[in-house]
N, C-alpha and C positions, 0 to 999 in steps of 0.2 A: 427668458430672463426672469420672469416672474417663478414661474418653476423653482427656477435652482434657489431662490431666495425662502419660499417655502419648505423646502427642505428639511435647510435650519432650524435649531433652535430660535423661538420667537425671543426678540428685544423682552419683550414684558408676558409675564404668564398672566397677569391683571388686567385686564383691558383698561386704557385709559382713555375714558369718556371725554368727546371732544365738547366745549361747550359748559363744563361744570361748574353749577352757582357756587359760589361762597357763602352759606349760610352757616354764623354762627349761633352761642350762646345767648347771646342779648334778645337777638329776635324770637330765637324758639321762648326763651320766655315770655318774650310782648306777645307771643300770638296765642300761649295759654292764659295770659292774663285780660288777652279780648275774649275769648272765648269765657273765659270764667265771668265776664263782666255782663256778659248776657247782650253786647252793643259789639252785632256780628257785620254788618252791611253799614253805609257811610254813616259816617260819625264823628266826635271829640277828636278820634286817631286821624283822619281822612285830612279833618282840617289840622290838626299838629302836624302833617307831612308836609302840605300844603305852605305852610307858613315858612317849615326849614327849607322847603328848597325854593322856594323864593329868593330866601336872604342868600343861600347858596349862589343863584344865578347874580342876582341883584336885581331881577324885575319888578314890575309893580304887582303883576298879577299869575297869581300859579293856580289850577284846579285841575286836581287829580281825576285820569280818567281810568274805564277798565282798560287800554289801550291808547299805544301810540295812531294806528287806524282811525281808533274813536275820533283821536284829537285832530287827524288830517281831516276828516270828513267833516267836523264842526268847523274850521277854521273855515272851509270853503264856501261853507255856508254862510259864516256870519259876515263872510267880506261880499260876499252877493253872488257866488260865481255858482253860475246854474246852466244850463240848455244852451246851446249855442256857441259858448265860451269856450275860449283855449287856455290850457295851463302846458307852460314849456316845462318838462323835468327830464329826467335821463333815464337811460333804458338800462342801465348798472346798478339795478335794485332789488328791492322783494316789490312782491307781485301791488304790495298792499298801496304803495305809493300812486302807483296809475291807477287802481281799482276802485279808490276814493274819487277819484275826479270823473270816472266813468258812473261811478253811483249819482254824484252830482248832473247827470246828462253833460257834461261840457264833455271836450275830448282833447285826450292827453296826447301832447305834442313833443316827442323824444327830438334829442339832438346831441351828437356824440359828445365823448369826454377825451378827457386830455391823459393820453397814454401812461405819462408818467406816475399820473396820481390816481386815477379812475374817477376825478371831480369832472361834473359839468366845464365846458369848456364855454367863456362868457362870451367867447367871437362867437362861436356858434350858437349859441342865445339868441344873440343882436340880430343875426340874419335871418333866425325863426319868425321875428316879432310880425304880429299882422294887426289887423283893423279888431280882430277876435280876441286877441291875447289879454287877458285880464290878470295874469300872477304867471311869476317864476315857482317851482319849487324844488329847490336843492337839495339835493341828498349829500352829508356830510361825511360819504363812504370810510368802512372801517376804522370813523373816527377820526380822520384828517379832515379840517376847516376846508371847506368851499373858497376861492377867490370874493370875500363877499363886496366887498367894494366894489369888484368890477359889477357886480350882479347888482348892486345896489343902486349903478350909476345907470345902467339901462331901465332899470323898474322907473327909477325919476324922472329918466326922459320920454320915455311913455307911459307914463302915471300908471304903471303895474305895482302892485301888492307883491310879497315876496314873503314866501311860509317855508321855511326851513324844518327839512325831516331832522330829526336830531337823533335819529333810533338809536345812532352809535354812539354821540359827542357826549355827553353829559358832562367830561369832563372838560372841554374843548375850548381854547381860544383863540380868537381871531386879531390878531396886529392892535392886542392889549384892549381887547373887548372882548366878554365872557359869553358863548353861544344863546343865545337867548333873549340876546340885547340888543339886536342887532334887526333882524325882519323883523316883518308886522306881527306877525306869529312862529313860534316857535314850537316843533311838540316834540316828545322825549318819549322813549320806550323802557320800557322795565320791566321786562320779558325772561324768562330763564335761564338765558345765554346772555344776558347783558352785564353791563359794566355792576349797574346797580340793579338788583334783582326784587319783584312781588311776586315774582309767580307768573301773571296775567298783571297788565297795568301800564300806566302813561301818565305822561303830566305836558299840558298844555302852559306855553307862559307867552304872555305880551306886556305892550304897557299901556294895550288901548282899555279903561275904560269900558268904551259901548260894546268893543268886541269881548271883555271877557263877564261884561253883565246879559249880552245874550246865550255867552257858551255854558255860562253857571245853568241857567235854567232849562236850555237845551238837551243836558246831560243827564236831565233828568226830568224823564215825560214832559219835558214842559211847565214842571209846578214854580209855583211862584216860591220867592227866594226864602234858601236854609229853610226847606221843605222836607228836611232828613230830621228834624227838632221835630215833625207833628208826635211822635211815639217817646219823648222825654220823659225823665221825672217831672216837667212841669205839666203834663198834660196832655192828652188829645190839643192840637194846634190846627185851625181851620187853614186850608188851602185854598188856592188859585189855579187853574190850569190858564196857562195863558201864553202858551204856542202846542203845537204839534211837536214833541220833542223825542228823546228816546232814552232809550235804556244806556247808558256809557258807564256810568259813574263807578268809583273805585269803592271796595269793602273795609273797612277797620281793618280785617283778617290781614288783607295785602298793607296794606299803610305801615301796619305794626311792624312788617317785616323793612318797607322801606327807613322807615325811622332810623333804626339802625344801620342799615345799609350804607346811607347819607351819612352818617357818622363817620365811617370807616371811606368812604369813597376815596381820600386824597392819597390816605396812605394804602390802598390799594392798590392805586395807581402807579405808585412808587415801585411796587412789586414788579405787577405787567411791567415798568420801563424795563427795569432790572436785567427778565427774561428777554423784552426784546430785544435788549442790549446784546444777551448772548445769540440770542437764534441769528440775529445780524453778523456778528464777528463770525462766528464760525459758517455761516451758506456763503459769505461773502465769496472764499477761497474754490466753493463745489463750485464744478462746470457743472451748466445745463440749470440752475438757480437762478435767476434774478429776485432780488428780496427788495422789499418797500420805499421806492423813491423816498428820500430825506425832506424835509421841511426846508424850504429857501433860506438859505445864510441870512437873507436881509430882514426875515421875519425870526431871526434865531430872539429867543426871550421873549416876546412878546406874541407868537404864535404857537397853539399847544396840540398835539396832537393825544384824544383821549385813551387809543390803546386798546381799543375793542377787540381789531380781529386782525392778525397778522398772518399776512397774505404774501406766501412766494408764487412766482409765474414759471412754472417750466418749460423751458424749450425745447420741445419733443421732440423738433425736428433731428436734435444734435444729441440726444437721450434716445432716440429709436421705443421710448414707451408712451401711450397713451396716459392721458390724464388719469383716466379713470380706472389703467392698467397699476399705476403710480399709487392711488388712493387705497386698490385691492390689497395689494402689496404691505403696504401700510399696516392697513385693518391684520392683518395677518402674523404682523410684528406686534399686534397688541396696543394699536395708536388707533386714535379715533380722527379723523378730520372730516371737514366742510367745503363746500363754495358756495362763494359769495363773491357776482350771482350769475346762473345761465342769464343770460339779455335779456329783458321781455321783449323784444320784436324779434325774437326765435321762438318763442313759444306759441304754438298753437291758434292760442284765443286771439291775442293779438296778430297774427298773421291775419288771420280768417277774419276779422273784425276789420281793422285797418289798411291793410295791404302790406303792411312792410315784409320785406327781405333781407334775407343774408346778403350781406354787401351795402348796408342802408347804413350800418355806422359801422365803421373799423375798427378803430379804436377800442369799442368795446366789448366788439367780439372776439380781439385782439385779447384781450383780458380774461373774457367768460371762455375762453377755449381752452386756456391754460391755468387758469387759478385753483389753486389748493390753499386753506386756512388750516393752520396746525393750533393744535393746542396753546392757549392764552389764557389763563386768569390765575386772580390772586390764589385759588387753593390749590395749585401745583407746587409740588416741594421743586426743590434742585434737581434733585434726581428725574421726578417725570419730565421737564424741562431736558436734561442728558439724554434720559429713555427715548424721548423723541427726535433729537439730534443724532441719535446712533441708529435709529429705526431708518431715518432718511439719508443719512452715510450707508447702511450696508442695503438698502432697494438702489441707489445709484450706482452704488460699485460693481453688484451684484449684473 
């Protein structure tokens, strides 16, 4: 099968990178005009991003990190959760989400997801919950909202904390509350494949106060507060060391770029709908597609899904090709894709670490067996959008 589709002339003589930022005019200029400013690492810019997505979210407190990672690993720490401790998340991830709570000495405690959506499933939460369990943390998959109510109803009946990966949602809302506003902490990715793009980068938001007066200083060696002012035009500025902290914190250089980013994110979004709207209409009709469970009727307008990464599941049984036979195929037409994600309790570390096995959640190996992510973001014209519809019509027909 694959064969004969090689053959062919390819869909696109261009490869079309899966995954490609949006970077415009505005930011190429912000980032020679940091660079010209001689104020390369955090600064003036770091906190003006800081402040816009703030108001963005509507939280009280945002502080940009070099990483959404950074921001898991601090949050864990400032809510106490260390050696001993269990945090329930899901095995439908990047690596980074369990690897933060193992950095913490606690241990990461998977429980499957709900087929449809590839969210945690909050039955299977509730029946994880132990005498250990100190926080939930949700993974807001390809940008569709978590169930957070139900997740918020279990963390209150056993006084669990609840830290929302947000790597995908930046743009995301939940039954007319904006991602962010919702758990004790919230962290955001802005990664090079993301909605909103720095490069390398994260931004951390809550509305505690003490949690984001520990996570400001943490982020940075430990020095005591707007400890990036000691090298101003006002002076050498004496400092404090006053925790053991670390390296996190985000550069001017990146900020410059999210600044604008943040500007553009709505009507970016708009786009990404656009295209989803078409990759949906037309996979609907292919046999051997299934394309992204829809949003509940009951939560229509008040719940938002941000658009990250649009994910069909192929049924290979009834396609006689493999996933991976599927993705070759693809690359060969001139298309680029992804998956997102093998399970972590298939992989290696975690096997060998934990004990788990194949057959320990279904659901999502139900998912990670068969998922392909095709091309999504605002700087695809129409056409690469077709180019990619026609690439996945003639490997199926083929």
């Amino acid at each position: 099968m694959v064969a004969t589709v090689l053959l062919n002339k390819p869909v696109r003589e261009k490869f079309l990178v899966f995954g490609a930022p949006d970077i415009q005019e505005p930011e190429i200029q912000e980032v020679i005009d940091t660079l010209r400013s001689g104020w390369l690492s955090t600064g003036p810019r770091c906190k003006k991003f800081e402040e816009l997505f703030r108001d963005y979210v509507g939280c009280e407190y945002a502080i940009a990190l070099n990483s959404c990672t950074a921001g898991l690993e601090l949050a864990l720490e400032a809510l106490g959760i260390g050696p001993g401790d269990e945090v329930i998340t899901t095995p439908l991830t990047f690596c980074a989400t369990a690897n933060v709570i193992i950095h913490r000495g606690a241990h990461p405690v998977f429980v499957d997801v709900d087929r449809a959506t590839g969210n945690i499933d909050p039955e299977k939460v509730l029946r994880a919950v132990s005498p250990r369990t100190k926080a939930i943390l949700p993974v807001h998959l390809y940008g569709r909202p978590c169930p957070m109510d139900e997740l918020l109803k279990i963390a209150s009946d056993h006084g669990l904390y609840v830290i929302e990966d947000a790597a995908h949602a930046s743009e995301a809302w939940y039954r007319g509350r904006k991602i962010g506003t919702i758990g004790d902490v919230t962290v955001f990715s802005f990664y090079a494949t993301k909605n909103l793009v720095t490069g390398e980068g994260g931004m951390l938001v809550t509305n505690s106060k003490k949690v984001a007066d520990e996570i400001r200083i943490k982020q940075l060696h430990g020095l005591s507060r707007d400890a990036w002012r000691r090298y101003s035009e006002e002076g050498f500025q004496p400092y404090d060391v006053v925790a053991a902290g670390y390296k996190y914190n985000m550069m001017d250089l990146q900020a410059a770029l999210g600044i604008h980013q943040l500007a553009r994110l709505e009507d970016n979004l708009k786009i990404r709908e656009r295209y989803w709207q078409i990759y949906d209409e037309t996979f609907a009709s292919i046999g051997g597609i299934i394309t992204p469970d829809h949003l509940e009727n009951a939560d229509f307008g008040t719940t938002r899904h941000a658009r990250h990464l649009y994910t069909i599941l192929l049924d290979t049984d009834r396609l006689g090709i493999s996933r991976w036979e599927f993705m070759n195929a693809l690359k060969e037409e001139g298309i680029g894709t992804g998956v997102h994600f093998i399970a972590l309790h298939l992989h290696s570390f975690y096997r060998e670490r934990f004990g788990y096995n194949r057959g320990d959640f279904p659901n999502a190996e139900y998912i990670s067996d068969r998922t392909v992510s095709l091309p999504l973001s605002s700087c695809l014209k129409l056409r690469d959008v077709y180019d990619v519809i026609s690439a996945v019509e003639k490997v199926l027909t083929n």
